[in-house]
N, C-alpha and C positions, 0 to 999 in steps of 0.2 A: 384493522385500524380502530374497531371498536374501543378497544381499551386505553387506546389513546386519545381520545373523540373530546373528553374531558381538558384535557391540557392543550388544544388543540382549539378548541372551541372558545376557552379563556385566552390566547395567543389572538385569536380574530375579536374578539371584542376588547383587549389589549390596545392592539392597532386602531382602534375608531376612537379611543380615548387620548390618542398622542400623535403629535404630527413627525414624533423621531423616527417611528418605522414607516415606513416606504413601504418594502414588498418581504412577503415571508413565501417561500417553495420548500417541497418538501422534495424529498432526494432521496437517491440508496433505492433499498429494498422496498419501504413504505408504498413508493410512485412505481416500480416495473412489473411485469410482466414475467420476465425472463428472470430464475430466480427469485420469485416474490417474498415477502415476509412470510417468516414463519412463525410460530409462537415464542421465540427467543429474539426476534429481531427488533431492535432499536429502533428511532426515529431519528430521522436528521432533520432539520428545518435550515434552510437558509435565510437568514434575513438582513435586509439592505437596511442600515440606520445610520440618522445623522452623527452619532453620538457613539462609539464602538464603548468606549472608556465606562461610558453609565451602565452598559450592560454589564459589563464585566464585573465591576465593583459595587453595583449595585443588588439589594435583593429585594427590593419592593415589586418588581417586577415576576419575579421569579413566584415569590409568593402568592401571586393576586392568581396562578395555575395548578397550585396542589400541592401539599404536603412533601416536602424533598427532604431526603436525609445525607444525601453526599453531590457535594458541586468542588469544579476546580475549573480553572479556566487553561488554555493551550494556544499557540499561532497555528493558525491554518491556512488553506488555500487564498490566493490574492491579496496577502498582505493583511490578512482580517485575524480576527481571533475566534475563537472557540470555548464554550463553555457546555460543560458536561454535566449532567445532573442524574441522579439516577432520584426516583418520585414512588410513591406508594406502589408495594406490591412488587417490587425492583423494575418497575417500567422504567429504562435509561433513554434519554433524550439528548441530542448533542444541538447546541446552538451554534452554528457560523454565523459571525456578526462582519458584513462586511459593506465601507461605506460607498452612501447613496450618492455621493458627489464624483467617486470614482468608475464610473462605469464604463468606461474606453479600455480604461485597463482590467478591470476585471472581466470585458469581455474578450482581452487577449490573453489572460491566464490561462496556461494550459489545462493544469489540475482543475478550473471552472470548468472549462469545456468540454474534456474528456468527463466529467460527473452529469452536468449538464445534456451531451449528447444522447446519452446512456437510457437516462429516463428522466421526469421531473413530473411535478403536477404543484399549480400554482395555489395557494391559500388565498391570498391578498395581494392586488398590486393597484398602489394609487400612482405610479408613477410612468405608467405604459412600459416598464419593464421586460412584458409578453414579449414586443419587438425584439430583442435582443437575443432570448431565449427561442428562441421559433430560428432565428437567424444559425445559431448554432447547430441546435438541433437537423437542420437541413445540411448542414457540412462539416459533419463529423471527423474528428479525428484520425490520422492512419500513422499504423505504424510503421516506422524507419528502420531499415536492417542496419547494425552497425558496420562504421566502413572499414576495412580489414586490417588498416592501422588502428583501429578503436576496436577491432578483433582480439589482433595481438596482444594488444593492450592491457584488456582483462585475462588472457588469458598467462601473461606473464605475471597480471598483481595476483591469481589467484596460487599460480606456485610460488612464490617469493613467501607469501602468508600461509602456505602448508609448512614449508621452512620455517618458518616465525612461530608458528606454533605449536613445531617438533620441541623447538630449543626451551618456549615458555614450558611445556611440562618436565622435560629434563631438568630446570631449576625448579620446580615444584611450584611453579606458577599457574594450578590449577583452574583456576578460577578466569583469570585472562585468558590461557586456550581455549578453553570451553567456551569461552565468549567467542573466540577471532574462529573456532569451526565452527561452533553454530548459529552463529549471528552473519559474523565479517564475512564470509567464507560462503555462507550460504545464501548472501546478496548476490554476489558474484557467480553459486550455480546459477540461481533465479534466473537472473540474466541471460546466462547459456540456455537455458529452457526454453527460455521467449525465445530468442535469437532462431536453435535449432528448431524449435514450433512453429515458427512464420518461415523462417528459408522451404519448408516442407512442406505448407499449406499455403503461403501467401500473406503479405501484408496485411489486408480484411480479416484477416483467421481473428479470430477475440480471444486473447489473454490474459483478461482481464486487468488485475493492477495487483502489484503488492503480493501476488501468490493465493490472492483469490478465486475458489474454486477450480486449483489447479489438479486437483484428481479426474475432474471433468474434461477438462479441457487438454492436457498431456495426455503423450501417449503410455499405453500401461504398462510396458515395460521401464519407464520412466518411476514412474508411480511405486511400483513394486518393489523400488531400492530404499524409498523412503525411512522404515522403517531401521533399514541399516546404519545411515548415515548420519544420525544425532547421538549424542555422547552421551552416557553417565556420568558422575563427578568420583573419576578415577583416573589416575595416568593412563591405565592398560586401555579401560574406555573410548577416553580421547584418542588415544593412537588407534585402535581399530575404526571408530567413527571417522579416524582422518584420514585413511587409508580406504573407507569405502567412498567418500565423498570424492577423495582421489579419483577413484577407479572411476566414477559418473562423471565428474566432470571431464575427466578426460575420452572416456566413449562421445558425449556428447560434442564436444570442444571438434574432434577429430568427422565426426559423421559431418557438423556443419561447415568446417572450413572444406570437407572431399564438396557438399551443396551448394558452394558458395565460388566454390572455388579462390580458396582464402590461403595464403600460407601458413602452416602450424607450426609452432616454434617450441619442434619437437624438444630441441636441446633443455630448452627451462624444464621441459614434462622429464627428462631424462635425468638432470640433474638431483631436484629434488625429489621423486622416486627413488631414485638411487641413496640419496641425505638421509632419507626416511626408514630404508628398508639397516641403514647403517647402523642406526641409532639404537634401532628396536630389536638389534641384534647384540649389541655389544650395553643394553642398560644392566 
């Protein structure tokens, strides 16, 4: 935290000079334990203000904390916004700006809660804030297994989009495939990952979010296909990348519904298998 001690320290004498911030927490890696900061990791601060709008467009603020060379701002968690900054020495800082008059609802934000639950440590709060936070923290988040119609679900959007993305390389729409396997495609493993990772371990099991520290946290025969299943910017590429992502999702798709006892909707897996293996034989 040292190196960030400076901007940090102008943020709390910030706050004594303006009655627009409320409370400032700091979140992520900075506040835990588990996975703590490393010499690469950022700072996130949350802070509750009356005024989201000033901070955003504003940079007097910004400046009274240290020399920045690059800021943009973004929507975040509870309806708030976000400003990113990166400051001397590329120390990156992410501001959540989220207001102080809403706090019913942003204590029923899930993305609040689930970040909140995790870890936190308070900077400033004039506003008895801590209640709310302490409240969360005690009843954490769990996770929901999908119900087997929200099974089937994904498991039909992810072969329709092997399909979709057989045909965009055959028109030489390079650049969309490689998006829809390794983007579109690979929301939709993610999701098979969690799903098979908790049917296996249990809802408590930590998955973290997003594909965070999922080398840790999957199993390593999961892990060890990684490297297979992302594309080059080539047809041949793409079609091997889509065809090993195939092959994973569908081990896993198959092990969770035998776990879950879900129906697999073999035919969609048979069909485009079949589409696939068509194509790449007659290009």
């Amino acid at each position: 935290m040292n190196e960030y001690q400076s901007i940090l320290t102008g943020l709390i004498e910030l706050s004594k000079l303006t009655d627009q911030i409320k409370t400032g927490i700091i979140i992520g890696s900075r506040s835990r334990t588990q996975h703590p900061a490393d010499e690469y990791s950022d700072i996130d601060i949350i802070m509750l203000v009356d005024d989201i709008e000033h901070f955003i467009k504003s940079d007097e603020w910004l400046d009274s904390l240290g020399k920045y060379h690059i800021s943009f701002s973004e929507n975040t968690i509870a309806n708030g916004k976000e400003r990113r900054v990166v400051f001397d020495n590329a120390l990156d800082a992410d501001f959540l700006f989220l207001k102080a008059n809403d706090i019913d609802k942003i204590e029923k934000d899930k993305d609040f809660k689930e970040i909140i639950a995790r870890s936190y440590c308070i900077l400033f709060d004039k506003i008895g804030f801590d209640d709310v936070l302490r409240r969360i923290a005690l009843s954490p988040e769990q996770y929901f297994l999908l119900s087997e119609s929200e099974f089937v679900n994904i498991v039909n959007d992810f072969w329709f989009h092997s399909i979709w993305a057989a045909k965009k390389v055959l028109r030489g729409e390079l650049w969309v495939a490689k998006n829809c396997v390794d983007n579109y495609m690979k929301n939709i493993l993610l999701q098979m990952i969690e799903l098979f990772t908790h049917a296996v371990n249990g809802s408590s099991y930590d998955t973290w979010h997003c594909g965070r520290f999922i080398e840790q946290w999957a199993e390593p025969w999961i892990v060890k296909e990684f490297p297979n299943i992302f594309a080059g910017y080539s047809a041949n590429d793409i079609f091997r990348a889509l065809s090993k992502s195939m092959d994973l999702f569908r081990k896993l798709s198959v092990k969770t519904a035998e776990k879950l006892n879900y129906i697999y909707p073999n035919e969609a897996d048979m069909y485009a298998a079949n589409f696939l293996e068509s194509v790449k034989k007659f290009r």
